[in-house]
C-alpha positions as CSV (number, residue, x, y, z in Angstrom):
1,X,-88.0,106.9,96.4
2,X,-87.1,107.1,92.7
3,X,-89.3,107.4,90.0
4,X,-90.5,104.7,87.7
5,X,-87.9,104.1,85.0
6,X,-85.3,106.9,87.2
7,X,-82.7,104.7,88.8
8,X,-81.8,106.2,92.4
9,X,-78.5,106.1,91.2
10,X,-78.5,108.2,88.0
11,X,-77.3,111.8,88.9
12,X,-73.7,110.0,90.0
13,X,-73.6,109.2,85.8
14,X,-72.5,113.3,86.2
15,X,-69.0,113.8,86.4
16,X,-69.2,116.6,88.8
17,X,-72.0,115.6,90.7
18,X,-70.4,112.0,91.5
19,X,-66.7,114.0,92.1
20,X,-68.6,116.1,95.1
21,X,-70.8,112.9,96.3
22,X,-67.5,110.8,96.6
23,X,-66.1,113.4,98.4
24,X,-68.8,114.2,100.9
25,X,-69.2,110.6,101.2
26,X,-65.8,110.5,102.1
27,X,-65.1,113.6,104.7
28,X,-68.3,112.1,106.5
29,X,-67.1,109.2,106.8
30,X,-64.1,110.8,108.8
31,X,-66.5,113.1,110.4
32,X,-67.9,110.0,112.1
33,X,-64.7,108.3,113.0
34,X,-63.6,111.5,114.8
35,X,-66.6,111.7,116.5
36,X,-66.5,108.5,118.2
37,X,-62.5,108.6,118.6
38,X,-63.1,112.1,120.5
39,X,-65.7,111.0,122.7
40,X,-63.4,107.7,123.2
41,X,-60.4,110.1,123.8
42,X,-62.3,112.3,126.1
43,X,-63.1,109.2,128.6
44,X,-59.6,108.7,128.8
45,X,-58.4,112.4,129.4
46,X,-61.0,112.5,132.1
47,X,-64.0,110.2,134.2
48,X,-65.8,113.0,133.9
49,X,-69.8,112.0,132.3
50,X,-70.7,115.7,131.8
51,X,-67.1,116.9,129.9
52,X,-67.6,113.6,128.0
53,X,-70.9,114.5,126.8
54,X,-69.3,118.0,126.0
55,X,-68.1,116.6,122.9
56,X,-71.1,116.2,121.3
57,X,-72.5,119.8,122.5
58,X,-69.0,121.1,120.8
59,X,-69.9,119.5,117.9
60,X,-73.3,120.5,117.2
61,X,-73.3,123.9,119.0
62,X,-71.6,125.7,115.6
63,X,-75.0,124.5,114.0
64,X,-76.8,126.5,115.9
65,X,-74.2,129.7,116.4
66,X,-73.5,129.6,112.4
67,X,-76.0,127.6,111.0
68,X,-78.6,130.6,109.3
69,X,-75.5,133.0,108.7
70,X,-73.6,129.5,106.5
71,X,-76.9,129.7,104.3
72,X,-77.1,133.1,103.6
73,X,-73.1,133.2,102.7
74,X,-74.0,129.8,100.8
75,X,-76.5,131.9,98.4
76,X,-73.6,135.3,98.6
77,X,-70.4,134.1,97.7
78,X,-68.9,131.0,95.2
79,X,-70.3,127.9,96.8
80,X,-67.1,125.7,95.0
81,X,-64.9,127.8,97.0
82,X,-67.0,127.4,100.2
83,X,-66.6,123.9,99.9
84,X,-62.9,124.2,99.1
85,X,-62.5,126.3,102.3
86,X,-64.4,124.6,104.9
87,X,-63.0,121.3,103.9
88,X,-59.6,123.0,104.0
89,X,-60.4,124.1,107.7
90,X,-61.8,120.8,108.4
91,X,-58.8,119.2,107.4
92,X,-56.5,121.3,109.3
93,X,-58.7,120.9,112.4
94,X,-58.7,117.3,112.2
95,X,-54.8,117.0,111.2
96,X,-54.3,119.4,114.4
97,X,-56.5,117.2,116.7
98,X,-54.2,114.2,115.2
99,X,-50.9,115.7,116.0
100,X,-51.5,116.9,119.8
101,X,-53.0,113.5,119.8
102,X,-50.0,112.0,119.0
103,X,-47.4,114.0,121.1
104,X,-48.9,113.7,124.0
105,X,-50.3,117.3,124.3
106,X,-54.0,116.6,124.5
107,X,-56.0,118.0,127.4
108,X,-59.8,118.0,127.0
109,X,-60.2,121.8,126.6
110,X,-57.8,121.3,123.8
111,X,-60.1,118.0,122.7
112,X,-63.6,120.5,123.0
113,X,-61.9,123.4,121.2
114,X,-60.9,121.3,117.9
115,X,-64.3,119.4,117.9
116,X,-65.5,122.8,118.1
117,X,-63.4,123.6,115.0
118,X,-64.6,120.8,113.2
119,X,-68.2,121.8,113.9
120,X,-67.7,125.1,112.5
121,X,-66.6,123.7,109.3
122,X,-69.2,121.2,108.7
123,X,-71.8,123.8,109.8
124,X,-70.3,126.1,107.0
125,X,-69.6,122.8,104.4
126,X,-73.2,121.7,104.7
127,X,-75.2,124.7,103.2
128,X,-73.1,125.2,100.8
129,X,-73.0,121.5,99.4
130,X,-77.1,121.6,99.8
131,X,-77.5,124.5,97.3
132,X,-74.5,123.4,94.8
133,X,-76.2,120.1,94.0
134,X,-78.8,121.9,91.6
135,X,-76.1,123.5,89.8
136,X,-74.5,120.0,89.3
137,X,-77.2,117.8,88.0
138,X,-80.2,118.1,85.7
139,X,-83.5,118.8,86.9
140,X,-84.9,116.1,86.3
141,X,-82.7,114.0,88.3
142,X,-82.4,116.0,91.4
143,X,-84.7,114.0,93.1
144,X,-82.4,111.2,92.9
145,X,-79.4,113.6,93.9
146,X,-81.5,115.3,96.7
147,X,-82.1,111.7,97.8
148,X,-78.5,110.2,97.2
């Protein structure tokens, strides 16, 4: 909840701050789109319930394989480039998934492996964006950001 007088909307008036928000904003928005379009995919590679419901474990499983070892890299190494780089692997993952998708080469090990993928980027991205957002706005509206 924002302060009195702190508008919940304040830390996007930083440049920075707003640049990274619009662009996590955006990348989950894909996140979510692949997520439903690769459990959708899955029931038509195969009837089966259980390899279905695979897609979800592949995507949450790198949380918990990568999850404590992101953070501490997070706090080692330049968090801008984290970013940069799991985006970047993100992005390939999700441009791979397209392109088998496309050519007809899609099988659902193939479907588990990339979801996998994709987890391991956003298991790395979302550490690193979680301690970068102090740098990027003042303390006194990190609340807001924190919140935002």
């Amino acid at each position: 909840m924002a302060r009195p007088g702190v508008s919940a909307w304040e830390p996007l008036r930083e440049p920075v701050f707003r640049a990274l928000w619009i662009a996590s904003l955006t990348s989950n928005i894909g996140t979510w789109m692949q997520n439903v379009g690769a459990a959708w995919l899955m029931t038509s590679l195969t009837p089966s319930p259980v390899v279905v419901a695979l897609v979800q474990a592949a995507t949450s499983l790198p949380v918990f394989l990568v999850g404590l070892p992101a953070g501490a890299l997070a706090d080692i190494v330049d968090r801008r480039r984290l970013l940069i780089v799991s985006q970047g692997w993100m992005l390939l993952s999700a441009a791979a998934l397209g392109v088998l998708t496309l050519i007809g080469f899609m099988s659902p090990w193939i479907l588990l492996a990339l979801t996998f993928a994709l987890g391991l980027g956003a298991a790395m991205n979302t550490p690193a964006w979680q301690a970068i957002v102090p740098e990027v706005v003042s303390p006194s509206e990190l609340q807001e950001a924190v919140a935002l």
